[in-house]
C-alpha positions as MATLAB code, in Angstrom:
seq = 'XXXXXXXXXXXXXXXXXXXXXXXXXXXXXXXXXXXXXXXXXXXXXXXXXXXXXXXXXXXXXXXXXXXXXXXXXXXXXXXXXXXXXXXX';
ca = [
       0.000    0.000    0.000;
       1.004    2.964   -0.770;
       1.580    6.119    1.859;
       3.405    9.392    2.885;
       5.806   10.562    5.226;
       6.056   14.237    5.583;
       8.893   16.525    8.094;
       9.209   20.015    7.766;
      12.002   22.207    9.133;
      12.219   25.533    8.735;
      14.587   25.576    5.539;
      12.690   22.886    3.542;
       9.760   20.842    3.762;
      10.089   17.081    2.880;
       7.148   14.296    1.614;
       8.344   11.086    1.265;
       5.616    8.810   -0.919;
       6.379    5.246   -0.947;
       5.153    1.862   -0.563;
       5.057   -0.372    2.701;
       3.700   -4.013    3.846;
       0.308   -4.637    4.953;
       0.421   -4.339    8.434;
       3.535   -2.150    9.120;
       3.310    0.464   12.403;
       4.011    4.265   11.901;
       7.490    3.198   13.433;
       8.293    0.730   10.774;
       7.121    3.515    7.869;
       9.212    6.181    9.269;
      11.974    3.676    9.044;
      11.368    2.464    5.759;
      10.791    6.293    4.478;
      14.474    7.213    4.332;
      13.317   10.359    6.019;
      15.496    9.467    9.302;
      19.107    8.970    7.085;
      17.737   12.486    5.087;
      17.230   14.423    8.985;
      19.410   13.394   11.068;
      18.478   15.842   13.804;
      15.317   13.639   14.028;
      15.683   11.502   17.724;
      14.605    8.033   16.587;
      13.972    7.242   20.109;
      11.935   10.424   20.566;
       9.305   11.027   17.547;
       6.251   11.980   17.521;
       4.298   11.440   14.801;
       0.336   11.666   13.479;
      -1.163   11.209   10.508;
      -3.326   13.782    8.951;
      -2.871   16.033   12.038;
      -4.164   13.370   14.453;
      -0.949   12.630   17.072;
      -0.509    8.687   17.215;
       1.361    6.142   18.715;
       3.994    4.698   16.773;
       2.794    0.997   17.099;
      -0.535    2.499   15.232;
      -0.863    0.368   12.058;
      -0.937    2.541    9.048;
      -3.853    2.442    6.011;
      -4.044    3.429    2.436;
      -2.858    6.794    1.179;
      -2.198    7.610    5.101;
       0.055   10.610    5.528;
       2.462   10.427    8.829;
       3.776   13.634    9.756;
       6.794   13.926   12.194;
       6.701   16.417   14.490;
       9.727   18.567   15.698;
       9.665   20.098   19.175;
       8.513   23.599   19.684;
      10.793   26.499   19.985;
       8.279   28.461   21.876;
       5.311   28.062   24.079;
       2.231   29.510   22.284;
       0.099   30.126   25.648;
       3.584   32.151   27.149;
       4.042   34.072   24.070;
       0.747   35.518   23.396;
       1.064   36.323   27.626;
       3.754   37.834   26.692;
       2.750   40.118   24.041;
      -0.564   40.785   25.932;
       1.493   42.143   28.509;
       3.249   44.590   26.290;
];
């Protein structure tokens, strides 16, 4: 079957489309999507991942067409910067 795997950082944005078992986990499709040898700054041991904006677990078993999107960490809290520029 055939499925995505997206990462974005902020100098380029990366979809990887390719094709994977029946049965294979988010883990296993990150693996197989190259995307980990292409980022290295992406902790294997510390992903998290959804598909179609939906956060998952990495055991999930993936679908047709899915798209898994790795998520990177954020730089800044939301909630403390809009504080922040409230308070200004």
């Amino acid at each position: 079957m055939t499925i995505e795997v997206a990462y974005a950082n902020p100098e380029q944005q990366v979809i990887n489309k390719f094709e994977v078992p029946e049965g294979s986990t988010v883990e296993q499709a990150i693996k197989l999507s190259g995307i980990l040898r292409q980022f290295p700054e992406i902790e294997a041991t510390a992903i998290k991942a959804g598909i179609f904006g939906q956060l998952c677990k990495l055991d999930q078993i993936v679908s047709q067409a899915d798209r898994i999107e790795i998520y990177r960490p954020l730089i800044h809290d939301p909630k403390e910067a809009r504080r922040q520029r409230a308070a200004k």
